[in-house]
LUMDRENZA-833025 format. One line per 3 residues: number of its first residue (from 0); their letters; for each residue x, y, z of N, C-alpha, C, CB. Coordinates in nm, 3 decimals, always signed. Glycine has a CB too. Example, Ala and Ser with C-alpha at 12.3 -4.5 7.8 and 13.67 -1.06 7.14 Angstrom:
<nodes>
0> as> +1.319,-0.569,+0.780,+1.230,-0.450,+0.780,+1.320,-0.330,+0.780,+1.131,-0.447,+0.905; +1.285,-0.225,+0.708,+1.367,-0.106,+0.714,+1.290,+0.003,+0.787,+1.408,-0.060,+0.572
</nodes>
This chain:
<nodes>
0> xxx> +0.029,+1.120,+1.381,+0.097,+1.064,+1.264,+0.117,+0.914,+1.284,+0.233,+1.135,+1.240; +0.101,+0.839,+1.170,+0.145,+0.693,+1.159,+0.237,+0.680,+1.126,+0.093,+0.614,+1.097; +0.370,+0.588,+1.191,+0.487,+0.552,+1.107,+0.459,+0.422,+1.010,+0.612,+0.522,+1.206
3> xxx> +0.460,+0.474,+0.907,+0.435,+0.381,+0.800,+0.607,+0.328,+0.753,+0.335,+0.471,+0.665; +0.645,+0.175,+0.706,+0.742,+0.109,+0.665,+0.748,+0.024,+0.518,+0.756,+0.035,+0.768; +0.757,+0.136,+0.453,+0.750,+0.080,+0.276,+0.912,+0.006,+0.261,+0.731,+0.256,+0.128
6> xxx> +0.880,-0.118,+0.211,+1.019,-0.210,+0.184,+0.947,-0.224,-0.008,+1.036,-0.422,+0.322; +1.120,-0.203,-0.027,+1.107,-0.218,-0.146,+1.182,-0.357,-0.196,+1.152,-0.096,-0.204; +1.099,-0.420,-0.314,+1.174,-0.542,-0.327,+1.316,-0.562,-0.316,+1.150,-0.585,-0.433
9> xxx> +1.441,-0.513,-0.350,+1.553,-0.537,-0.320,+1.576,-0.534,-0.151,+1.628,-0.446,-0.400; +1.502,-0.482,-0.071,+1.508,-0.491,+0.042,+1.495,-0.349,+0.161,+1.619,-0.560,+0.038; +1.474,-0.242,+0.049,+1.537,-0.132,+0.095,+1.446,-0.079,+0.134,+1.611,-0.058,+0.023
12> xxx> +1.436,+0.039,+0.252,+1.293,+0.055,+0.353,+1.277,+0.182,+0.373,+1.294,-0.012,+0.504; +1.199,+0.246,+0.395,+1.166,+0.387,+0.359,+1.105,+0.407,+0.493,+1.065,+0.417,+0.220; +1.118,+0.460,+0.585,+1.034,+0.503,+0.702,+0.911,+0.597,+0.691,+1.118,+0.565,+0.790
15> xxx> +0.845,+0.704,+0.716,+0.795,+0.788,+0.688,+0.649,+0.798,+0.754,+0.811,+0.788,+0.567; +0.645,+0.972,+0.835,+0.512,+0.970,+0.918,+0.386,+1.009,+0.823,+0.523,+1.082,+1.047; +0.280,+0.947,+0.808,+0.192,+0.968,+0.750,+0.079,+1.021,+0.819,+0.177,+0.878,+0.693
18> xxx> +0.017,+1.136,+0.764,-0.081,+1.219,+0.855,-0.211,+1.074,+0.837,-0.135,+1.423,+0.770; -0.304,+1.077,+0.937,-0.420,+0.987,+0.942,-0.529,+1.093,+0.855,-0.469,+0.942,+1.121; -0.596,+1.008,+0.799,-0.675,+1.051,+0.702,-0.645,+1.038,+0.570,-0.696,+1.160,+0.720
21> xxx> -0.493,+1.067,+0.530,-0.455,+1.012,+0.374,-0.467,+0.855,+0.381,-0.281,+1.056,+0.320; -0.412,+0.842,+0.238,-0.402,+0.665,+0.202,-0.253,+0.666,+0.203,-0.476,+0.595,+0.028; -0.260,+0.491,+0.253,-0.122,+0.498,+0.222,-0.012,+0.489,+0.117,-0.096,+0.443,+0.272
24> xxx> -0.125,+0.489,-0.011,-0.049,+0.523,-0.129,-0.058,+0.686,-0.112,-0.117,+0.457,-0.279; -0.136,+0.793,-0.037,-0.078,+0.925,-0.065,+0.083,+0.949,+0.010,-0.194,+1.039,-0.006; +0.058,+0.843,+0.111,+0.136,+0.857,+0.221,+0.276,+0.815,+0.172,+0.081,+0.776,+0.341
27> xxx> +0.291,+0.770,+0.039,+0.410,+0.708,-0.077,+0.445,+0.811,-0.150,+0.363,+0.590,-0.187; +0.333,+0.864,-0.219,+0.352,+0.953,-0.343,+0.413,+1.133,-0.274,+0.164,+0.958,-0.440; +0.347,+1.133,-0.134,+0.398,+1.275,-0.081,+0.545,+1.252,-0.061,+0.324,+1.329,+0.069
30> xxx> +0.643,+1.082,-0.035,+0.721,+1.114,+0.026,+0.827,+1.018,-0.051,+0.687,+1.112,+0.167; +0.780,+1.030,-0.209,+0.835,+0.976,-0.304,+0.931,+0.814,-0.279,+0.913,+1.095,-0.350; +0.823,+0.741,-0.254,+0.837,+0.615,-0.213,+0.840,+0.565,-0.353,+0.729,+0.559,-0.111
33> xxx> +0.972,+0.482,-0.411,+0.964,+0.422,-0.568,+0.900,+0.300,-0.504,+1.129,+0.393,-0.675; +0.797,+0.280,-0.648,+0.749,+0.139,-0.603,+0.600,+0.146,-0.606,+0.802,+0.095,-0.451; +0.582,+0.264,-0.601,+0.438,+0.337,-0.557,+0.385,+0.378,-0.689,+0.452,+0.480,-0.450
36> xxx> +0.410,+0.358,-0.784,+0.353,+0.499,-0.922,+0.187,+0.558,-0.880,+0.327,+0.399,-1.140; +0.084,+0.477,-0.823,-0.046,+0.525,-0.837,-0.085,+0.598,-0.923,-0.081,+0.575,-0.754; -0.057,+0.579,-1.056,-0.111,+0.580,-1.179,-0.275,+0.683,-1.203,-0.126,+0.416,-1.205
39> xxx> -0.346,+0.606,-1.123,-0.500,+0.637,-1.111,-0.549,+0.738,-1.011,-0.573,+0.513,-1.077; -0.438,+0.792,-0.987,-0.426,+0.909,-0.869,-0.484,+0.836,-0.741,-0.524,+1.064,-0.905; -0.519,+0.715,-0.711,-0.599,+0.645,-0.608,-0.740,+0.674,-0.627,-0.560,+0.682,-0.468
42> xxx> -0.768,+0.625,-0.748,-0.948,+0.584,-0.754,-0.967,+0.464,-0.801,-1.048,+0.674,-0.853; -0.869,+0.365,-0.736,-0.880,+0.244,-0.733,-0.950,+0.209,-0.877,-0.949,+0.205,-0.607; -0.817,+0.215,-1.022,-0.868,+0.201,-1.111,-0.749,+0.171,-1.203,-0.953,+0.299,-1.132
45> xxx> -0.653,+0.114,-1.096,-0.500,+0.042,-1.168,-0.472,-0.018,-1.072,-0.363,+0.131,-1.220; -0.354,-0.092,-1.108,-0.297,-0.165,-0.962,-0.182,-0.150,-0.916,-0.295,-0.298,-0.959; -0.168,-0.017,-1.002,+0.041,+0.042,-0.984,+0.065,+0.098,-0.836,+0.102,+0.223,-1.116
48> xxx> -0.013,+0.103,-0.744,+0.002,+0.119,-0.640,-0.015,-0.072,-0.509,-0.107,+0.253,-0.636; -0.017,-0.176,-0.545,-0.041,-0.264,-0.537,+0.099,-0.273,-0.401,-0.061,-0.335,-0.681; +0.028,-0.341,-0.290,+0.151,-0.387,-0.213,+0.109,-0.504,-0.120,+0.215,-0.264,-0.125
51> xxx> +0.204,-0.543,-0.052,+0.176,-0.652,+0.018,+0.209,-0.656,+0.166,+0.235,-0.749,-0.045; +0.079,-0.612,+0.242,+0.071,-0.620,+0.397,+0.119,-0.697,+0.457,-0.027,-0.629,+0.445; +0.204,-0.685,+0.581,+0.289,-0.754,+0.675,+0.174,-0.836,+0.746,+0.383,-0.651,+0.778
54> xxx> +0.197,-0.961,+0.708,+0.070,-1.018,+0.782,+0.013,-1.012,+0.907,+0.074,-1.121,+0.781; +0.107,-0.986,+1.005,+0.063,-0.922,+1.140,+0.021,-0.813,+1.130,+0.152,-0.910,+1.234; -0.031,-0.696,+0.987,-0.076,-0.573,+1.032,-0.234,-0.583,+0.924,+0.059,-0.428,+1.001
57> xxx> -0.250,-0.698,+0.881,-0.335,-0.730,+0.745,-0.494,-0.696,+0.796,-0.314,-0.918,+0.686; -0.503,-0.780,+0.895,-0.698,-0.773,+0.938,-0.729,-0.639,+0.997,-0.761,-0.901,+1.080; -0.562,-0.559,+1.028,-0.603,-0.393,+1.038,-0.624,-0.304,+0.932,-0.506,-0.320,+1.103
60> xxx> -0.615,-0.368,+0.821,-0.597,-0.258,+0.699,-0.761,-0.253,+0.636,-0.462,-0.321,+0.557; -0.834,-0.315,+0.729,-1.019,-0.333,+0.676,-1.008,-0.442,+0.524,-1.112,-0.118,+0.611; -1.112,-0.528,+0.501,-1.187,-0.573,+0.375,-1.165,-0.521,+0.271,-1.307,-0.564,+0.377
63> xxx> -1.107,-0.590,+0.142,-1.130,-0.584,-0.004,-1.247,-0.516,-0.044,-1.136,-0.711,-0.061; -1.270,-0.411,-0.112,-1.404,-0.416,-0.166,-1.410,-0.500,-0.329,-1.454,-0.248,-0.174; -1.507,-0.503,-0.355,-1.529,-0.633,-0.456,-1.447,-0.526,-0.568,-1.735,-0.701,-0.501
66> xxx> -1.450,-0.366,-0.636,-1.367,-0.281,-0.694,-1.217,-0.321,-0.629,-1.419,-0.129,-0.669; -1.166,-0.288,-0.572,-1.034,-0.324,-0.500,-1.010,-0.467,-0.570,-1.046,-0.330,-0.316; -1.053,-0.591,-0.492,-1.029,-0.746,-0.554,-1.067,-0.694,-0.712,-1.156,-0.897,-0.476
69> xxx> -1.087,-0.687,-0.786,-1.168,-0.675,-0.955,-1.020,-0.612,-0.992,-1.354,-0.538,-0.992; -0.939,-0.485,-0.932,-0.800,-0.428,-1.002,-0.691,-0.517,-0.934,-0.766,-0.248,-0.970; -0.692,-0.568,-0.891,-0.593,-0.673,-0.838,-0.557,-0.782,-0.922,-0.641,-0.734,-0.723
72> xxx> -0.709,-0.822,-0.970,-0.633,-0.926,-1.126,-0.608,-0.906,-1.196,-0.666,-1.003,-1.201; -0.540,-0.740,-1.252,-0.448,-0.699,-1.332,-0.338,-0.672,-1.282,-0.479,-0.611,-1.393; -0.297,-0.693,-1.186,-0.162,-0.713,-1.081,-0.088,-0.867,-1.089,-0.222,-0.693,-0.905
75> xxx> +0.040,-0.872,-1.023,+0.128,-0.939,-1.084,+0.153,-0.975,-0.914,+0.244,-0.862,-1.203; +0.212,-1.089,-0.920,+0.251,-1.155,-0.796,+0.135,-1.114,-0.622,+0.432,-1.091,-0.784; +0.003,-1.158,-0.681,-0.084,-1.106,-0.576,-0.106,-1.223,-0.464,-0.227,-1.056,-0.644
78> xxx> -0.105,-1.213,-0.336,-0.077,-1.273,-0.249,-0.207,-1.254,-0.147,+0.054,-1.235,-0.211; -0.205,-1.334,-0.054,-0.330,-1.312,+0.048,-0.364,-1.216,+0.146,-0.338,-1.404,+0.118; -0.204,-1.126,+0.120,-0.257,-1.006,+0.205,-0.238,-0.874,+0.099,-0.159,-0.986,+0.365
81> xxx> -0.203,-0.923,-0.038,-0.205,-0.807,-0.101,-0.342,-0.681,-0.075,-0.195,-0.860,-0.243; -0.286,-0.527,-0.139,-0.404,-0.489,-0.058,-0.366,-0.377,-0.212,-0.404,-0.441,+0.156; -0.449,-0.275,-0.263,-0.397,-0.190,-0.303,-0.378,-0.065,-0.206,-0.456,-0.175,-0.407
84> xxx> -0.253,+0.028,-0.218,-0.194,+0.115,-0.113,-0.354,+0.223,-0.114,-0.007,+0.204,-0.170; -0.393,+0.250,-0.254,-0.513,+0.363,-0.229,-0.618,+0.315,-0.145,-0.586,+0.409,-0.363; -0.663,+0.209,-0.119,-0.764,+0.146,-0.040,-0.779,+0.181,+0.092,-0.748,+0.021,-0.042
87> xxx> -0.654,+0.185,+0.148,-0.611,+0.167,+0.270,-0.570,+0.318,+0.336,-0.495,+0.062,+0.263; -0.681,+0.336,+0.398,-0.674,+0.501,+0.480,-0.600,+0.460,+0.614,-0.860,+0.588,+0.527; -0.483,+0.554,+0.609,-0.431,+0.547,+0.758,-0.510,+0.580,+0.858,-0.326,+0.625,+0.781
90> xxx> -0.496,+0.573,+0.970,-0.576,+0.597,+1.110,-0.427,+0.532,+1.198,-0.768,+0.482,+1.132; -0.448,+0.580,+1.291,-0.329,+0.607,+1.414,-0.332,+0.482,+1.490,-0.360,+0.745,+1.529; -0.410,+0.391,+1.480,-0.411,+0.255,+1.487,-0.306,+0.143,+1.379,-0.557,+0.235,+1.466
93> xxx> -0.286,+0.243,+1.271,-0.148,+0.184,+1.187,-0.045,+0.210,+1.209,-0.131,+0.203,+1.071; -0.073,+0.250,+1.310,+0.063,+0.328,+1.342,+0.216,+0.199,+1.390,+0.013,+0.452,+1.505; +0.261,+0.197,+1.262,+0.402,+0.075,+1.276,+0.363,-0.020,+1.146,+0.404,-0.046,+1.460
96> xxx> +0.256,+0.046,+1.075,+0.218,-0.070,+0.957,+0.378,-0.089,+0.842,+0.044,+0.010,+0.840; +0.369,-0.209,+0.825,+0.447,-0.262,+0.729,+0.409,-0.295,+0.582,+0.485,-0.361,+0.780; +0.470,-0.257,+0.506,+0.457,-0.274,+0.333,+0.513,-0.339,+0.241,+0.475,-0.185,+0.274
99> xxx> +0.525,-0.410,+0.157,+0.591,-0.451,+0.061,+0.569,-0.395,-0.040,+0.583,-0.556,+0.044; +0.654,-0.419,-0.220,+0.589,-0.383,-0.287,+0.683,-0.493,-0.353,+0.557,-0.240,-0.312; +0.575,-0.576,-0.457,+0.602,-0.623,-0.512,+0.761,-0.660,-0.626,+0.511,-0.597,-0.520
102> xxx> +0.765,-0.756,-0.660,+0.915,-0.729,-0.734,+0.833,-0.653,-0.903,+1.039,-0.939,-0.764; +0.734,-0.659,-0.934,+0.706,-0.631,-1.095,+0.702,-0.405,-1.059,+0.475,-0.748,-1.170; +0.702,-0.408,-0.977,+0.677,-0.261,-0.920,+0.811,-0.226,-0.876,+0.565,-0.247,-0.792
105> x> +0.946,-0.158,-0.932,+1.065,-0.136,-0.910,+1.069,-0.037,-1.000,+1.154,-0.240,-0.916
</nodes>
């Protein structure tokens, strides 16, 4: 399991072990993380799952695909490590990853 750390804009932080192999937007929606809607069930085809990687955990979360960057410019306050949560498959190497989620996502 990965301990995954969803902070929500007011500040408030959600701990939660995520099996490797989900995303870490499933790894939200199983453990009712607000902040998360994933709308598109994660087929990277909204950006309501949209968050923003702790920059010390960013060059672990793998490359944008050019789909990924393309739903991001319908996102709101996107930043250089924004990532969308469905993109991003846990593996036990995330294990301590950090999250944001935007303030337009509350």
């Amino acid at each position: 399991m990965a301990k995954i750390t969803y902070i929500e804009h007011d500040g408030s932080e959600h701990v939660v072990d995520v099996k490797p192999g989900l995303s870490v937007m499933e790894g939200a929606v199983r453990n009712n993380i607000p902040g998360i809607d994933a709308d598109c069930g994660g087929a990277c085809a909204c950006a309501t799952c949209h968050v923003h990687v702790d920059p010390a955990w960013f060059d672990r979360t793998g490359e944008r695909s050019v789909m990924e960057e393309s739903m991001l410019d319908f996102a709101d306050n996107v930043t250089e490590t924004s990532r969308l949560s469905c993109q991003i498959p846990v593996t036990d190497a995330l294990d301590g990853l950090i999250v944001r989620m935007p303030e337009s996502q509350h």
